[in-house]
C-alpha positions in Angstrom: 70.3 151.4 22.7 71.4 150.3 25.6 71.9 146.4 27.0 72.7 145.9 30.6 75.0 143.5 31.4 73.8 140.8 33.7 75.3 140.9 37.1 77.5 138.4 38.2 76.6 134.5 38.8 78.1 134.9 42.4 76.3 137.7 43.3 72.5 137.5 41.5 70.0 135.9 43.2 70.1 132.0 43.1 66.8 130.6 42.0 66.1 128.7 45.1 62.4 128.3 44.6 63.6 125.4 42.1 65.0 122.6 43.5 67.5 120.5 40.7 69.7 118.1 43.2 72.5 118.2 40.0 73.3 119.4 37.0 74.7 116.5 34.3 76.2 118.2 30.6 76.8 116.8 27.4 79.0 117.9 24.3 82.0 119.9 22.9 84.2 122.6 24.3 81.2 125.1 25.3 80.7 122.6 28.7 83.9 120.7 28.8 85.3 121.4 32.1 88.4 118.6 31.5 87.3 115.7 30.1 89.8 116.1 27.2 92.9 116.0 30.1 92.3 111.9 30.1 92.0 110.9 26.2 94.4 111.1 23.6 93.8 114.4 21.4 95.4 117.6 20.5 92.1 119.2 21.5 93.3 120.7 25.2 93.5 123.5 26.8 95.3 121.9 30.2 97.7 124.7 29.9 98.6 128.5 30.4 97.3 130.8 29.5 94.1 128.8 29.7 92.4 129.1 33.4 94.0 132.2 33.9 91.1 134.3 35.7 89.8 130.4 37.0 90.0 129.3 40.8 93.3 129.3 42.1 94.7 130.3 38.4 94.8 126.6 37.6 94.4 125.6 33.5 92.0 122.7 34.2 91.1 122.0 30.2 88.2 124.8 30.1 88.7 126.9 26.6 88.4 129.9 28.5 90.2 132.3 31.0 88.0 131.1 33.8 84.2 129.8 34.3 82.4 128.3 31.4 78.5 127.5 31.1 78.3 124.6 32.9 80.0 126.2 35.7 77.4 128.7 35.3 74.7 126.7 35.1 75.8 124.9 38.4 75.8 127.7 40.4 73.2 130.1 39.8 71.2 126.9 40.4 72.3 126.7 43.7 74.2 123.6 43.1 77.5 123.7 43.3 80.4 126.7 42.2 81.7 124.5 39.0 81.3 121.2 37.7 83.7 118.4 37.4 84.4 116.7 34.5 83.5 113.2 35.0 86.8 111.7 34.0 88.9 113.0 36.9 90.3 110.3 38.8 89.3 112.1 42.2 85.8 112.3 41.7 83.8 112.1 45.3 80.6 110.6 45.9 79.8 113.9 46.7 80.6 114.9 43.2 78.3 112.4 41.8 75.7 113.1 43.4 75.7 117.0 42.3 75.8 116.4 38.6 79.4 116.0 36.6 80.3 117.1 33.0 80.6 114.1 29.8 81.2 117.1 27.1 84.4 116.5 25.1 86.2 119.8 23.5 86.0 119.0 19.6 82.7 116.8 19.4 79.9 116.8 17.3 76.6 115.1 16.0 78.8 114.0 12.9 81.0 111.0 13.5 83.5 112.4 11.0 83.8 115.6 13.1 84.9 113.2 16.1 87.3 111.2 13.7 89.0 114.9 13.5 89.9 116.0 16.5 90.1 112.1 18.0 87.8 113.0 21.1 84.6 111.7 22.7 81.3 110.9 20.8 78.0 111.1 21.4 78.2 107.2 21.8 81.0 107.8 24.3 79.3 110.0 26.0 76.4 107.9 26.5 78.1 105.4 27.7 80.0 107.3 30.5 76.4 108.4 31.7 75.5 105.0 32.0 78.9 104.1 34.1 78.1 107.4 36.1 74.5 105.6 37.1 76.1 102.4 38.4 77.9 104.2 40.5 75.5 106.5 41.9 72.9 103.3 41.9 75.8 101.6 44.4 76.4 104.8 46.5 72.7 105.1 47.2 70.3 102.7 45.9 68.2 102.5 42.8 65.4 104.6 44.4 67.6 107.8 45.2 69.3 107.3 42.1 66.0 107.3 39.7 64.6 110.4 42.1 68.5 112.5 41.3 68.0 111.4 37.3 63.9 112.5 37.6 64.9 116.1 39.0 68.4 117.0 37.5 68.8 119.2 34.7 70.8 117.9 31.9 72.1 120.3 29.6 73.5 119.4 25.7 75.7 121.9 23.9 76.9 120.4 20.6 77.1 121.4 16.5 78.9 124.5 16.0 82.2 121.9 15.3 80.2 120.1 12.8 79.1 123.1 11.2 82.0 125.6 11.4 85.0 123.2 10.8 83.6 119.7 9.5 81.4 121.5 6.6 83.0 125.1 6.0 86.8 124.0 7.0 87.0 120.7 5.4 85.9 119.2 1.9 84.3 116.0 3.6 80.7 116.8 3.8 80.4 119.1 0.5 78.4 116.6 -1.3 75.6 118.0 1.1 74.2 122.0 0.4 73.7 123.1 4.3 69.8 122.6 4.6 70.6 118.6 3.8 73.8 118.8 6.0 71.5 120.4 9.4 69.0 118.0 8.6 71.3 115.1 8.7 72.3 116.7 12.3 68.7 116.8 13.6 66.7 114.6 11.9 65.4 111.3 13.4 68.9 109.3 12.7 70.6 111.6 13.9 72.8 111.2 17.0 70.8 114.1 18.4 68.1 112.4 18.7 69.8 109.2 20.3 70.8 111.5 22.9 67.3 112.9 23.8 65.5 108.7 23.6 68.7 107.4 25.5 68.5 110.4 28.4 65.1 109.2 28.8 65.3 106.0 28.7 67.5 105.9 31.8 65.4 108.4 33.9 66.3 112.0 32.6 63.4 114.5 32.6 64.3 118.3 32.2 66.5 118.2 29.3 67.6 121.4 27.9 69.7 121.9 24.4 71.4 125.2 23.7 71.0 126.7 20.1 74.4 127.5 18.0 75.2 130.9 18.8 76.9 133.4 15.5 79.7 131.2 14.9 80.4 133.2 11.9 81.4 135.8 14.6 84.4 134.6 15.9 87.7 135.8 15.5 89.0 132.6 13.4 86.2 132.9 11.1 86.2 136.8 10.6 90.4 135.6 9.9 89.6 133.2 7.4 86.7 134.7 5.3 85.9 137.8 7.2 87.7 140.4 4.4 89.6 143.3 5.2 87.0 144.8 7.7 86.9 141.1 9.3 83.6 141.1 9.3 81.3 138.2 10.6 81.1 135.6 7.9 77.5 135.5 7.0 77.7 132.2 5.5 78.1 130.5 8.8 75.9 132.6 10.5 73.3 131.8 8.1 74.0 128.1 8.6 73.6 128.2 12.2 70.6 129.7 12.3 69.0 127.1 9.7 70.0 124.4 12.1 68.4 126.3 14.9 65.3 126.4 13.4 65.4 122.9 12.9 66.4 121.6 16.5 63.7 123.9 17.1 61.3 122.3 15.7 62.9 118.9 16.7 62.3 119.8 20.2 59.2 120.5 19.8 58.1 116.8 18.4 60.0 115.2 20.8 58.2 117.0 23.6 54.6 115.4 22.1 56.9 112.0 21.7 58.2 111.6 25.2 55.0 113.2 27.3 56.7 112.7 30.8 59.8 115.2 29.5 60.3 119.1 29.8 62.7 119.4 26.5 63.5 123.2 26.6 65.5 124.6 23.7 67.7 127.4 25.1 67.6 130.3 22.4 71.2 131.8 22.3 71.6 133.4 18.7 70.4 136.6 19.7 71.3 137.5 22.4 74.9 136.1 21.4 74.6 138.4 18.6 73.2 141.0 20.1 75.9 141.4 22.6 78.7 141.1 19.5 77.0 143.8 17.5 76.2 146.3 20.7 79.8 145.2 22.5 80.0 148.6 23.8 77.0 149.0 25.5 76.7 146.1 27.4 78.1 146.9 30.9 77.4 147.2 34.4 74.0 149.0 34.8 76.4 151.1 37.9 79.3 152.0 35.7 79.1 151.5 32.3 81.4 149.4 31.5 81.1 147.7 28.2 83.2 145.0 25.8 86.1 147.4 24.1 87.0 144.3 21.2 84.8 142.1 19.7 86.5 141.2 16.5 90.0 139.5 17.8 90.8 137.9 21.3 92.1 138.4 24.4 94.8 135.7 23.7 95.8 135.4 20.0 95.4 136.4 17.0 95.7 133.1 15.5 93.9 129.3 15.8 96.1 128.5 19.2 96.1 130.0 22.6 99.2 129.2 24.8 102.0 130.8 26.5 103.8 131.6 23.2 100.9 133.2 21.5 102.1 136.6 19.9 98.9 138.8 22.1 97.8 137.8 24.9 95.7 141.0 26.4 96.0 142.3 30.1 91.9 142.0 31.0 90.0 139.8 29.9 86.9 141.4 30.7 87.3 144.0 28.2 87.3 141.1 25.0 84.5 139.1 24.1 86.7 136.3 23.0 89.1 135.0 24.8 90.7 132.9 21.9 90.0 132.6 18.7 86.7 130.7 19.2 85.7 130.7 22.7 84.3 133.7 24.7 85.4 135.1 27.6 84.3 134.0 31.2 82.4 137.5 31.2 80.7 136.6 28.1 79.6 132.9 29.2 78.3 134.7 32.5 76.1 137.5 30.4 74.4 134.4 28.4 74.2 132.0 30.6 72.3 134.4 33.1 70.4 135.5 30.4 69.2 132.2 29.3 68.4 131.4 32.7 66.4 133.9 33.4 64.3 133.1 30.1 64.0 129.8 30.2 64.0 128.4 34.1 60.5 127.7 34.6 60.0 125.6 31.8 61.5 122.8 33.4 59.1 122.6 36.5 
């Protein structure tokens, strides 16, 4: 069977028939575009080889080789080519205006997942946005500012740390089996939640949350429990899919609970999955061109990525991970398009 891959952000089609004046992200390393650079914590990827295939070759603190989602996001939009972390100390007005990233590398829904890796919460998080509304609030008014907050999409991106390292790596939460340990993630104390009621509470509207994709998949888990073959760790796998089915259905209450909101929950198991199992098919429709490793990345093997690392391959393109638990830019572009495409007019 045969999966084409989706063209490039740069050259598809913008959707311009929707009009979102900024996009505004929340949670761990699948949207952090830097954040981490300006808080105390291990978890950074400020330096080479990190940001290799990125504008100008610069390592900006994105766990990738170049683009991640929420660069993605922002510019098959139509909103802007990347998104800055909010954190940078030479944030414009014009910045602000066009949406700005609050994810931190490491989070999770579970404070002792944040204790960890000593980044940002959810609470931290939350309280950034709210900084980030004062000032748009004195660059424009209260008015423009509630209309930017009304017709923005805000994206959220969190649980694979809690799941894959606070539960499976770490003895902390074993007192749990998994189906009380996802419920504590999603249910209605959760800091999942307080995310949604606080977003709305201060204006936000079209709030999407992205599913956990196979984290069982990658390279550090095939490592650790993966056997001989390194095979996906089905565990995990399983895990993940029992909390999607939860924030699922979590969703789906809070869009009878908050009647003025379009939550969307952006499915990316699947087709995550899909493109892991089928790596060899999915290429360009013109030449072919498929994923040659799926198993191991680009830069490793091991947990850490840097200029020491013992492998670090010559294209990128050809991996699906680019370390040993974050895709390649070529990979983010394939999903992200794809859950575009899917999930776009649900917001309007």
């Amino acid at each position: 069977m045969f999966y084409p891959f989706a063209v490039t952000a740069t050259s598809q089609t913008k959707y311009r028939n929707f009009t979102f004046p900024a996009l505004i992200a929340f949670g761990d390393s699948v949207l952090d575009t830097g954040n981490n650079n300006y808080i105390e914590t291990i978890v950074k990827a400020n330096f080479k080889p990190y940001g290799r295939d990125f504008i100008g070759g610069q390592a900006t603190g994105r766990f990738s080789n170049g683009r991640i989602p929420s660069d993605f996001l922002a510019e098959i939009l139509g909103i802007k080519e990347t998104l800055p972390p909010y954190l940078d100390p030479n944030l414009k007005v014009e910045d602000l205006l066009t949406g700005v990233c609050f994810a931190s590398a490491g989070s999770g829904y579970d404070h002792l997942t944040v204790e960890i890796a000593s980044v940002l919460s959810v609470e931290d998080q939350l309280n950034m946005f709210k900084g980030y509304i004062g000032k748009l609030k004195a660059a424009v008014g209260e008015a423009r500012t509630a209309l930017i907050l009304a017709k923005s999409i805000f994206i959220i991106s969190m649980g694979s740390n809690d799941i894959a390292g606070t539960y499976f790596m770490t003895s902390f939460r074993r007192e749990y089996n998994i189906q009380e340990y996802t419920s504590m993630l999603v249910n209605i104390s959760s800091n999942f939640l307080q995310v949604c009621f606080e977003l709305y509470k201060f204006g936000a509207r079209k709030i999407g949350v992205v599913s956990l994709s196979p984290i069982g998949c990658v390279p550090l888990q095939r490592t650790i429990g993966g056997g001989k073959e390194r095979d996906c760790v089905e565990s995990i796998n399983q895990a993940a899919t029992v909390y999607n089915s939860k924030l699922s259905s979590s969703i789906m209450a809070l869009n009878k609970k908050l009647s003025e909101a379009r939550l969307v929950y952006l499915e990316n198991y699947s087709e995550f999955n899909k493109l892991i199992q089928h790596h060899k098919q999915f290429g360009l429709v013109a030449c072919g061109s498929g994923f040659e490793v799926e198993d191991s990345a680009c830069c490793g093997p091991g947990p850490v990525c840097n200029s020491l690392s013992f492998k670090i391959c010559e294209d990128a393109t050809k991996y699906v991970f680019w370390d040993s638990v974050h895709p390649t830019e070529r990979t983010y572009n394939i999903l992200v398009s794809d859950i575009v495409k899917k999930n776009i007019h649900k917001f309007v």
